[in-house]
Backbone as JSON Lines, residues from 0, in Angstrom:
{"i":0,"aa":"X","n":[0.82,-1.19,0.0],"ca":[0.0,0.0,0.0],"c":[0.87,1.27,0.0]}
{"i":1,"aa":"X","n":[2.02,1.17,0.66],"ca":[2.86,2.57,0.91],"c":[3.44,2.63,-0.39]}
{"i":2,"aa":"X","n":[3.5,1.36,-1.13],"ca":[4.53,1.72,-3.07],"c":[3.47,2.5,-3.71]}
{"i":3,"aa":"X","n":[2.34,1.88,-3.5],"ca":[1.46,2.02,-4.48],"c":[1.39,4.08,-4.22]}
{"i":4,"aa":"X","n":[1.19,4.55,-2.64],"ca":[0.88,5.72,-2.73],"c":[2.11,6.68,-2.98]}
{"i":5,"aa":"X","n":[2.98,6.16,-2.64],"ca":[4.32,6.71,-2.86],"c":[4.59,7.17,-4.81]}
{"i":6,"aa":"X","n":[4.15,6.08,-5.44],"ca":[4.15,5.94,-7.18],"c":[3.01,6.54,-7.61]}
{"i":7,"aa":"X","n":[1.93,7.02,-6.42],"ca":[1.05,8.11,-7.37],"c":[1.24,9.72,-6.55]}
{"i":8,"aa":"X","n":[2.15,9.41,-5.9],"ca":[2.76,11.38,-5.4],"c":[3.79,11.32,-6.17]}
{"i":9,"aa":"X","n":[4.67,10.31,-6.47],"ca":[5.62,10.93,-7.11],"c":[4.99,11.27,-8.82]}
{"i":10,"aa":"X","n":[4.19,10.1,-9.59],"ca":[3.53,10.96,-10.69],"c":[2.86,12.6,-10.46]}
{"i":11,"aa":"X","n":[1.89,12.46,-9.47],"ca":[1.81,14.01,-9.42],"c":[2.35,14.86,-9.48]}
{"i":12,"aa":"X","n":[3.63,14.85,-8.87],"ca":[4.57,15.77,-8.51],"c":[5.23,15.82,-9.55]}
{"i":13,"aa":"X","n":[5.48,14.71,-10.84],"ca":[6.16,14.78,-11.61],"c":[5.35,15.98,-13.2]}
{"i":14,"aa":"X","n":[4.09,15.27,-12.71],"ca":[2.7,16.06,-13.61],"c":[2.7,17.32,-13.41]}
{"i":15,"aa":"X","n":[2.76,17.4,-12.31],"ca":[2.46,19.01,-11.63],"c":[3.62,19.98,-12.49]}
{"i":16,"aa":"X","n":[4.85,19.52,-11.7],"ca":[6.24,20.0,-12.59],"c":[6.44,20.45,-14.14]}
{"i":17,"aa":"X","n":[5.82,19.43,-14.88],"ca":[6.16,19.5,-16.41],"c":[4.52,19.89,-16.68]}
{"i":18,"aa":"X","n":[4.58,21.31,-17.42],"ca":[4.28,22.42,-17.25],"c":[4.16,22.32,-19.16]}
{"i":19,"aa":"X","n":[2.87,22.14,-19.99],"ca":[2.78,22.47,-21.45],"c":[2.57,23.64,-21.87]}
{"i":20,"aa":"X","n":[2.93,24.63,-21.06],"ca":[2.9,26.08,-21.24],"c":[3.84,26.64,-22.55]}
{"i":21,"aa":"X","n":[3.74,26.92,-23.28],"ca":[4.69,27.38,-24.65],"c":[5.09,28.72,-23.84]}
{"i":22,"aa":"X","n":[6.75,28.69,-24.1],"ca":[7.18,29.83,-23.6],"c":[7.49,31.29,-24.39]}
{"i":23,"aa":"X","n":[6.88,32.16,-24.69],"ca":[6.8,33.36,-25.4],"c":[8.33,33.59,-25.35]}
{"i":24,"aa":"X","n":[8.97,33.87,-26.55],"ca":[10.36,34.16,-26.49],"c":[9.88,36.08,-27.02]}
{"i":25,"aa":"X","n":[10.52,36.69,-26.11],"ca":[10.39,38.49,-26.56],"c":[11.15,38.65,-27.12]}
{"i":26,"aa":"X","n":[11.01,39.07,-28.71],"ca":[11.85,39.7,-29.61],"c":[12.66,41.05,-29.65]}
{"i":27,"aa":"X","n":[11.8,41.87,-28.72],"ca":[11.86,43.57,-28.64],"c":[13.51,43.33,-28.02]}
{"i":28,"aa":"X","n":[14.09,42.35,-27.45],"ca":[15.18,43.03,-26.89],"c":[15.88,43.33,-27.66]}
{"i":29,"aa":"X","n":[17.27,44.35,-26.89],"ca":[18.04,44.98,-27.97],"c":[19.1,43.84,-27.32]}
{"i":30,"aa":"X","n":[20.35,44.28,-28.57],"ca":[21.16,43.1,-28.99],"c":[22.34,43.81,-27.79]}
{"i":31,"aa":"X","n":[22.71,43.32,-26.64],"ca":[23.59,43.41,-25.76],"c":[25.22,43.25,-26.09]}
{"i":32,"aa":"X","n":[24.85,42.33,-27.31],"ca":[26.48,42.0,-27.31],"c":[27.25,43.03,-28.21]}
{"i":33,"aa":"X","n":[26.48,43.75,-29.23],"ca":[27.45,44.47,-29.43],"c":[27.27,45.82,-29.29]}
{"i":34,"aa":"X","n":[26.79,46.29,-28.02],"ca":[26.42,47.1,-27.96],"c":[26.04,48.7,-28.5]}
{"i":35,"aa":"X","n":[25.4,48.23,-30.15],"ca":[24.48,49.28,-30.91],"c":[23.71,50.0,-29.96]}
{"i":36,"aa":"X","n":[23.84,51.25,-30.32],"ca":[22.5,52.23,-29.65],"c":[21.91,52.79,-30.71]}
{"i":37,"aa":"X","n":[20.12,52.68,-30.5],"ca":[18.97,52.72,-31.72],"c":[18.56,53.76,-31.07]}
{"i":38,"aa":"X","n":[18.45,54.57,-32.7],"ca":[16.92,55.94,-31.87],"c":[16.23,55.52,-31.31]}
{"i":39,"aa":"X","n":[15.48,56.34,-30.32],"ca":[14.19,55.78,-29.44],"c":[13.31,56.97,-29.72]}
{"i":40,"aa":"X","n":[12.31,56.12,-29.69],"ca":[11.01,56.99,-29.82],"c":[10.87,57.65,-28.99]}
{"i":41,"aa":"X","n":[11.41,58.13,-27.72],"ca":[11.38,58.59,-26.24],"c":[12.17,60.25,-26.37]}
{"i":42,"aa":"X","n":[12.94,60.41,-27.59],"ca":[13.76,61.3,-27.93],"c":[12.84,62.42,-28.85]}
{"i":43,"aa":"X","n":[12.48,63.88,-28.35],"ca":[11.94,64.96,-28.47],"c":[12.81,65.79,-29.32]}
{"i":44,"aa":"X","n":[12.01,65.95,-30.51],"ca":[12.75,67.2,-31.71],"c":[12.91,68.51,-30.69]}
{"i":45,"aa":"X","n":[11.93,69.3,-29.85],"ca":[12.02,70.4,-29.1],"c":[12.83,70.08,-27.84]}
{"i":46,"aa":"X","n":[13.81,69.07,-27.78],"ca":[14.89,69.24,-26.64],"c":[15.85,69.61,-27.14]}
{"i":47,"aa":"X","n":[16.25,70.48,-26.07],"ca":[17.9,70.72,-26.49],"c":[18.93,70.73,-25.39]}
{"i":48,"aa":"X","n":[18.49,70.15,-24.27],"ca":[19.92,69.89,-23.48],"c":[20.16,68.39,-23.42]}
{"i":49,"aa":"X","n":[18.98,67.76,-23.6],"ca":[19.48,65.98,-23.84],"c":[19.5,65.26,-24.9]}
{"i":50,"aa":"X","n":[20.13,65.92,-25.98],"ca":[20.24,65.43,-27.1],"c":[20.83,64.25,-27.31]}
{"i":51,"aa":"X","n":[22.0,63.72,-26.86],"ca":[22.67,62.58,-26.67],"c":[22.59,61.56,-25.75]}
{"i":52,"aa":"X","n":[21.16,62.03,-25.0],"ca":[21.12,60.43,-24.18],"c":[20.71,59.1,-24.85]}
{"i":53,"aa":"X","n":[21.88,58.26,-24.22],"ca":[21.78,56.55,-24.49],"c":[20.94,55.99,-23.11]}
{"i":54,"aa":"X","n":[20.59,54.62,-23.63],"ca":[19.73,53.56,-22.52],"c":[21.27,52.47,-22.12]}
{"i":55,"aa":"X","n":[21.31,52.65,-20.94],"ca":[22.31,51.84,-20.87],"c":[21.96,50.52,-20.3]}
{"i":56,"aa":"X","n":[21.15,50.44,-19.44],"ca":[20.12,48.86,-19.42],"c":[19.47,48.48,-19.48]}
{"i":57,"aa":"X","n":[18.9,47.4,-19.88],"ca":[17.96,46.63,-20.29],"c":[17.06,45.79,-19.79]}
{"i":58,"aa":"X","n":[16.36,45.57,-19.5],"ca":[15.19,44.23,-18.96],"c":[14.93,44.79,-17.39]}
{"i":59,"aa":"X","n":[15.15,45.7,-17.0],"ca":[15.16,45.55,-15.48],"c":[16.31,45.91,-14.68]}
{"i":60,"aa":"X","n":[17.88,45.68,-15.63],"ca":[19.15,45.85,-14.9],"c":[18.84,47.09,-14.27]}
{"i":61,"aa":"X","n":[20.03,47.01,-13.45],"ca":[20.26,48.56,-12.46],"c":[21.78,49.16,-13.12]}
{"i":62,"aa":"X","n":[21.81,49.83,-12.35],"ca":[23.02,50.31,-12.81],"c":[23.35,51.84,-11.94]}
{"i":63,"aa":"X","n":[24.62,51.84,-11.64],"ca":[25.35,53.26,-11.31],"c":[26.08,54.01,-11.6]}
{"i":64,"aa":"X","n":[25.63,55.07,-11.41],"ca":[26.91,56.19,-12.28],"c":[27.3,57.42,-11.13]}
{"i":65,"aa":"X","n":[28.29,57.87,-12.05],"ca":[28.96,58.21,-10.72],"c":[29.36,60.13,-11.87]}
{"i":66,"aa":"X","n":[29.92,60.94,-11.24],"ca":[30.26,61.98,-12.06],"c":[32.19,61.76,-12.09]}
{"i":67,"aa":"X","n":[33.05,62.03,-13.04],"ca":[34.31,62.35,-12.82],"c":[34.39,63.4,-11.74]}
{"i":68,"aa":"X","n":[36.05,63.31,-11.82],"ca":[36.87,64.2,-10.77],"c":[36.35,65.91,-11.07]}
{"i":69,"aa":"X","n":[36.56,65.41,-12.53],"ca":[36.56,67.07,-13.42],"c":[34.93,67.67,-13.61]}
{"i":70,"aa":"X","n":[34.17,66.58,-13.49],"ca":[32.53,66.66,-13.37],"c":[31.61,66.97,-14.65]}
{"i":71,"aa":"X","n":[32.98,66.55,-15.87],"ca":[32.47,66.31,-17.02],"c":[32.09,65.12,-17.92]}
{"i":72,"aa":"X","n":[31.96,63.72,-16.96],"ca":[31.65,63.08,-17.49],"c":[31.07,61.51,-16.44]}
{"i":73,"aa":"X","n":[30.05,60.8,-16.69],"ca":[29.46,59.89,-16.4],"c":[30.28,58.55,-16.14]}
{"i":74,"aa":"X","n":[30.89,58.3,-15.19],"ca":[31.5,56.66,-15.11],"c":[30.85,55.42,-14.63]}
């Protein structure tokens, strides 16, 4: 009696697990490895002090920046 219940938790558990969900692969990401930077639609003809901002991460990353010594530039 204990094989028998033991061989229908472990099918469940095995059922439960394997999951026929098709996994959506997202195309939108940008290509990390070589790191191209694409216009973004986010970028305003009537700006004029942030003309040159880049996205520097992607999906969620974090990231820190810091100012130089001289306080002209982003590290």
């Amino acid at each position: 009696m204990k094989k028998i219940t033991l061989f229908i938790l472990t099918t469940i558990i095995v059922i439960a697990c394997n999951s026929n969900e098709k996994k959506i692969v997202d195309k939108t990401k940008v290509d990390q490895v070589s790191g191209a930077t694409k216009k973004s639609s986010i970028h305003y003809t009537e700006e004029t002090h942030l003309k040159n901002v880049k996205q520097l991460t992607f999906g969620g990353d974090n990231a820190e920046a810091y100012f130089s010594f001289d306080n002209q530039q982003l590290v």
